[in-house]
N, C-alpha and C positions, 0 to 999 in steps of 0.2 A: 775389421774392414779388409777385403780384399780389393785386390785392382787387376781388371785384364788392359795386358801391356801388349796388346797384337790383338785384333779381330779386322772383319770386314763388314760392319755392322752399315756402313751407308752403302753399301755397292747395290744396287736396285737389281743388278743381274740375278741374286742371291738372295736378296729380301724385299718386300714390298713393305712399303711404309708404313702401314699396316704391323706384321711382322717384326720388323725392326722397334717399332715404338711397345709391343708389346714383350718382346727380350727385352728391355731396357728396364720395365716394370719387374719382371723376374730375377734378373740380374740386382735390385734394389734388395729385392725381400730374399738373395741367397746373399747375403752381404757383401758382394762387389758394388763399391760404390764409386768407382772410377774409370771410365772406358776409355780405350786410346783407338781409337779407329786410321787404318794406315794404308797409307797413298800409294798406289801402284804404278801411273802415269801421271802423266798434266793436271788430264781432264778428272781419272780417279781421285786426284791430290785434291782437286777443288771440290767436288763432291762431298769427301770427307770434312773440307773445312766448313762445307755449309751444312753437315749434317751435325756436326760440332758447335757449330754456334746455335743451334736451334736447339740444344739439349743441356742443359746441369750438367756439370759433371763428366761429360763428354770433350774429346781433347781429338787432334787431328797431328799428322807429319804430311811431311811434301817428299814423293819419293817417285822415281823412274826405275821401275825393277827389268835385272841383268834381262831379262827376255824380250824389253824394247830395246836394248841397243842394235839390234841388228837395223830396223826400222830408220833409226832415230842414225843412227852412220850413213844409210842410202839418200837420205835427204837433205845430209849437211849440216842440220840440224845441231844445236843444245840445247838442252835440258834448259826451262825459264822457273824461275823464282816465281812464288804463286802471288800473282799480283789480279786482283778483282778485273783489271784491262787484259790480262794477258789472257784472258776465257775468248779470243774473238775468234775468226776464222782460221788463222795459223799460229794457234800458241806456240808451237813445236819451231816456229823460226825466232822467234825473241831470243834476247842475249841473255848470260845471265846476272840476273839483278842482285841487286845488296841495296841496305836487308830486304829480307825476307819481312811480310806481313806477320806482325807476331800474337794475334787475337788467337790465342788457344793452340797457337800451332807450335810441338812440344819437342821435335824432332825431326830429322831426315832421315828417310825409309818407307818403303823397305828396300835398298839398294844392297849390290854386290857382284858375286860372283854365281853362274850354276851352270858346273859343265855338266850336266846329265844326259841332257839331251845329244843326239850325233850331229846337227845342223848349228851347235853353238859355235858362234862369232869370240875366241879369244877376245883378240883385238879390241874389238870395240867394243865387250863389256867391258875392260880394263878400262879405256879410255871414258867410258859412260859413269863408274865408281870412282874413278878418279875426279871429274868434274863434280859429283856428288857429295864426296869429301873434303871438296875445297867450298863449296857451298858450306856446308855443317861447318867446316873450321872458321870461312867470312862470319858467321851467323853465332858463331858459337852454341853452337848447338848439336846435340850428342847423336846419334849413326843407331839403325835398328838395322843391322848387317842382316840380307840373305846371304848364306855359305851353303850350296851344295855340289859335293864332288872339286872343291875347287880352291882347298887353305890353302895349298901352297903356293900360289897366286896370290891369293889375300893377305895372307905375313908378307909377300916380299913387296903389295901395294901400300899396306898400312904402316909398315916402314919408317915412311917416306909422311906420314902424319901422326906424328908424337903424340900429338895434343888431341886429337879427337877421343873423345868417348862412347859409349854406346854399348848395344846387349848383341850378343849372336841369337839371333830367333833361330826357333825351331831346331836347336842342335840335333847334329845327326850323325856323328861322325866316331870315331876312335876312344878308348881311353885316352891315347899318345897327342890326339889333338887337342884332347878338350885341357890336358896337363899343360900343352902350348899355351893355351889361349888363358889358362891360369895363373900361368908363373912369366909368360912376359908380354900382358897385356894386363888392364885392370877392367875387362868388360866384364859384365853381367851374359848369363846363360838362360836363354828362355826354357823354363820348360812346361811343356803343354800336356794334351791329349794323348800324345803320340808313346810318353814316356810309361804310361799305364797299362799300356799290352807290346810291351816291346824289353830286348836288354843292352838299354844304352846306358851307358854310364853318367850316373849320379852327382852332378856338381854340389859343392859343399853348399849351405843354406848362404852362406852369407854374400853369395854369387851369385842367386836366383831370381829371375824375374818368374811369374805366370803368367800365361797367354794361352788364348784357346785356338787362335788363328781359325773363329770361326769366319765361314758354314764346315772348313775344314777339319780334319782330327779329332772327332767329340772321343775325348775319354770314355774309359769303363767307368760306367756301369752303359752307355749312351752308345758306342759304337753302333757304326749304320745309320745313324739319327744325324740330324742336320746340326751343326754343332751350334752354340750359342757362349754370351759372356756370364749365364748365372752357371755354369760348369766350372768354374774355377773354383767354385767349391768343392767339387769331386777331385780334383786337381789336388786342391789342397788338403784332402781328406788324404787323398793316396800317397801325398806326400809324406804327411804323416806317420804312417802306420812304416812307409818306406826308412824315413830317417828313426822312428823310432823317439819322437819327439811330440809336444801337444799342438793339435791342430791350431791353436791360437798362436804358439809361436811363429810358425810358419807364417799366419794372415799377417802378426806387427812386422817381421823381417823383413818377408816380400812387399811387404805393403811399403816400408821405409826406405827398401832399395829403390822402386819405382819413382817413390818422389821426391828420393835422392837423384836418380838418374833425368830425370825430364824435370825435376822442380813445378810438380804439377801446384796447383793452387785452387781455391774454390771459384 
C-alpha cells in the first residue's frame, strides 16, 4: 500500500469532478490507497474537506499558504478554524477557533514560509505561520510546512514550538539544510516528482513521506503530464532503484511513517 501525503485532488481549478474521481480509481489499482488532499486558504481548506468526506479513504488539512498573508495582513484579518458556519460571506474575519472540526481533517497545511518571489511580505508570512502553528499545537495536530528560500526564518519560528510535528513538503533545499532539519527536528521529508529529474539530496528512508503535490511535479517517466496520486508508484519505483532497496520496502515504511504522522484511519 502506498499513500500520497500532498496532492491538490479537490481544487476544481485543476480538476473537474469528473477528473478527479477518475485519478482516484487509478490511484486505487497503482496501489495508493490513501489521499491527503491539502488546503491552501479558508475556502480551499473547506473544499478539501468536502471532497474528503465524499470519498474512502480520502483525508483533508486546514491550511493558509505563506502567499495569502500579504492579503490576509491588509485586512486585519486571522486565519479561522474550518468550521461548516465559518463558509459565509467573510470567513477571513472570524477569530480563531478551537477545536478544529475533526471529520477526516488529519493536519495543518500547507503553511510557512517562501521568500522566492521579490514582492514577499517577511512580516506577515511569519506572523500568518506563527498563528498556524499555534492552531496545530491548540489542535494537536501535526504541520505540512511549505519551506521555500526561507529556513532560516523557519528554525528561528519553530523554535519557539517544541511540540509541533509535521513533514517539510516538497524539499528543496541544501545537503546542510536537510542535515538541519534531521538532527534537530524530528519531521518527516516529503519527497515527490521533483526528486526524479533533479540532484537534491536524499533523506534517509525512515524520514520519508511520498507526495506527488499534484497537478504539479509529475515525475519521470510523466513529466509535462498533469501530475496525479496513482504516480506514487513511479515515485516509489525510483525510489527504489535510488536507495538500492525493494520496492515493497519503501511502500511498508512510507506508508507507516504517514500513518504515523496524521494517525490516518479507515
Amino acid at each position: 500500500m502506498l499513500i500520497d501525503a500532498h496532492c491538490h485532488l479537490h481544487d476544481r481549478e485543476f480538476f473537474t469532478e469528473k477528473q478527479a474521481e477518475e485519478m482516484i480509481k487509478r490511484a486505487d489499482k497503482a496501489g495508493v490507497k490513501k489521499i491527503i488532499c491539502i488546503g491552501t486558504s479558508h475556502e480551499d481548506s473547506l473544499a478539501a474537506r468536502e471532497f474528503a468526506l465524499a470519498h474512502k479513504n480520502v483525508y483533508w488539512t486546514y491550511g493558509v499558504h505563506p502567499e495569502g498573508a500579504t492579503s490576509l495582513s491588509r485586512s486585519g484579518a486571522r486565519p479561522a478554524g474550518p468550521s461548516p458556519r465559518a463558509a459565509g460571506a467573510n470567513p477571513r474575519a472570524a477569530a480563531l477557533r478551537v477545536p478544529l472540526r475533526r471529520d477526516k481533517l488529519v493536519a495543518i497545511g500547507e503553511v510557512g514560509l517562501d521568500y522566492h518571489y521579490e514582492n514577499y511580505n517577511r512580516e506577515a508570512q511569519i506572523k500568518l505561520f506563527e498563528k498556524m502553528l499555534q492552531l496545530a499545537t491548540m489542535n494537536d495536530l501535526p504541520v505540512s510546512f511549505h519551506v521555500r528560500e526561507a529556513f532560516e526564518d523557519f528554525f528561528a519560528v519553530i523554535r519557539n514550538f517544541p511540540k509541533v510535528r509535521g513533514i517539510v513538503h516538497s524539499f528543496t533545499d541544501s545537503k546542510k539544510v536537510l542535515k538541519h532539519i534531521l538532527n534537530e527536528t524530528d519531521f518527516y521529508v516529503g519527497v515527490n516528482g521533483l526528486a526524479t529529474y533533479s540532484t537534491l539530496p536524499t533523506p534517509p528512508l525512515e524520514r520519508i513521506l511520498l507526495e506527488t503535490d499534484a497537478p504539479f511535479l509529475a515525475p519521470t517517466p510523466h513529466r509535462g503530464e498533469t501530475n496525479e496520486p496513482a504516480y506514487i508508484a513511479d515515485i516509489a519505483s525510483w525510489l527504489a532503484t535510488k536507495l538500492e532497496i525493494p520496492v515493497d520496502d519503501i511502500a511498508k515504511t512510507t506508508t507507516d511513517n504517514a500513518n504515523n504522522l496524521f494517525r490516518l484511519t479507515n
